[in-house]
N, C-alpha and C positions, 0 to 999 in steps of 0.2 A: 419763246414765251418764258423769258425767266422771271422766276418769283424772289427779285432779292430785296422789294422791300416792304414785305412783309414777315412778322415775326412770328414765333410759335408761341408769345406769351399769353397764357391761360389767365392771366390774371385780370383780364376785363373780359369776363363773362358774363354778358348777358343776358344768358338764357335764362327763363323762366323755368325750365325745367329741375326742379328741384328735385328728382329722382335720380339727374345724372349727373356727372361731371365733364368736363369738355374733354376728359378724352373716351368719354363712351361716347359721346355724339357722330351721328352718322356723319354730317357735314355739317364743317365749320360755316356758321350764319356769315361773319366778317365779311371772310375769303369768299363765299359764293358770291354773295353780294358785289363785291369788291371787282372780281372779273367780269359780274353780269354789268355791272358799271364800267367797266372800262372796254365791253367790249359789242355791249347796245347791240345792234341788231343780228349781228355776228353770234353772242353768247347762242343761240338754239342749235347753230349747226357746230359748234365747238364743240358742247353737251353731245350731241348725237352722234360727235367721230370719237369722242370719248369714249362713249357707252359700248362702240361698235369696235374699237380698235382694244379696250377693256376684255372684255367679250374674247377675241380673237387671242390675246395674252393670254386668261388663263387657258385658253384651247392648250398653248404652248406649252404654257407652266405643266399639263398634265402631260404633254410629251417628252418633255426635256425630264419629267419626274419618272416616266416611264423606261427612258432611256438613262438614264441617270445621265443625264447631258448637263454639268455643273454650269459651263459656260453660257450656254444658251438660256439656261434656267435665269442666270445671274443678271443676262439682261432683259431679259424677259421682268422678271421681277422689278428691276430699276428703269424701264420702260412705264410700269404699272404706277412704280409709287411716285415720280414725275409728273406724269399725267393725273393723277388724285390728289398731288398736292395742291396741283392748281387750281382745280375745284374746290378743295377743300374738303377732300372726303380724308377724314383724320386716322381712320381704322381703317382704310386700307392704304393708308401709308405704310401704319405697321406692323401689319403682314406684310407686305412686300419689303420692308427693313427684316422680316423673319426670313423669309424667304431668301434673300439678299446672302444674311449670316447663313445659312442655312448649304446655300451654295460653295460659299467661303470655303466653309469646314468639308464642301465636300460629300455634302451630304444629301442630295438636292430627292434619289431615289427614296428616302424615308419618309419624305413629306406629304402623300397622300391628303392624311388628313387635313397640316396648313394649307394644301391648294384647294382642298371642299371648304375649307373656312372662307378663304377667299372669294370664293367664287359668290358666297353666301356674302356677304361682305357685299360683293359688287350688286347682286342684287337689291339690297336694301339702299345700297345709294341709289339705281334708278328712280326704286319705287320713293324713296325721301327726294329727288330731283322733279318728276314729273309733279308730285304732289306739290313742290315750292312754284313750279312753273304753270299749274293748274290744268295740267294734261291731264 
């Protein structure tokens, strides 16, 4: 499922929401739209291995942070933000780009708290998913 064409450009914002800017938005309107378009009846169980294989990563992310397992961390993390790009969830891309760097440097044991961000992260994209999809 590659996403090459689509762009990261913020400059056609749509949103109405005036309080935020697109990269505070849970999930990108476009992008969601854009995959539930192209993948019609398919999009519900996409979402659903997303959510569950999401789910399952950061289980890992808190393992690989516990063990301080940089490698596993690293994919772990670019597993995550992959799969969120494609949905369009924009803030957990990047945490998982934090996370990414994070491992890089070697440093994957200090991040307790970006993996509780994340986790936090993943739950507001459910509850902003179920809610676009009228779950």
């Amino acid at each position: 499922m590659a996403n090459t064409h689509h762009s990261n450009d913020s400059t056609n914002n749509t949103n109405n929401n005036s309080s935020s800017s697109a990269d505070d938005e849970v999930i990108n309107h476009e992008q969601f739209e854009d995959m539930r378009d192209l993948l019609e009846e398919d999009f519900a169980d996409l979402i659903q291995t997303y959510i569950i294989d999401s789910q399952q990563r950061i289980k890992l992310l808190r393992t690989t942070q516990a063990s301080d397992d940089n490698a596993n961390g690293f994919e772990a993390a670019h597993a995550l933000k992959g799969a969120s790009a494609n949905v369009g969830a924009t803030h957990l891309v990047t945490l998982s780009e934090q996370l990414q760097e994070a491992c890089r440097k070697r440093n994957i044991g200090q991040q307790a708290k970006l993996i509780d961000q994340t986790a936090i992260a993943l739950q507001q994209v459910e509850l902003e998913i179920h809610k676009r999809l009228g779950q």
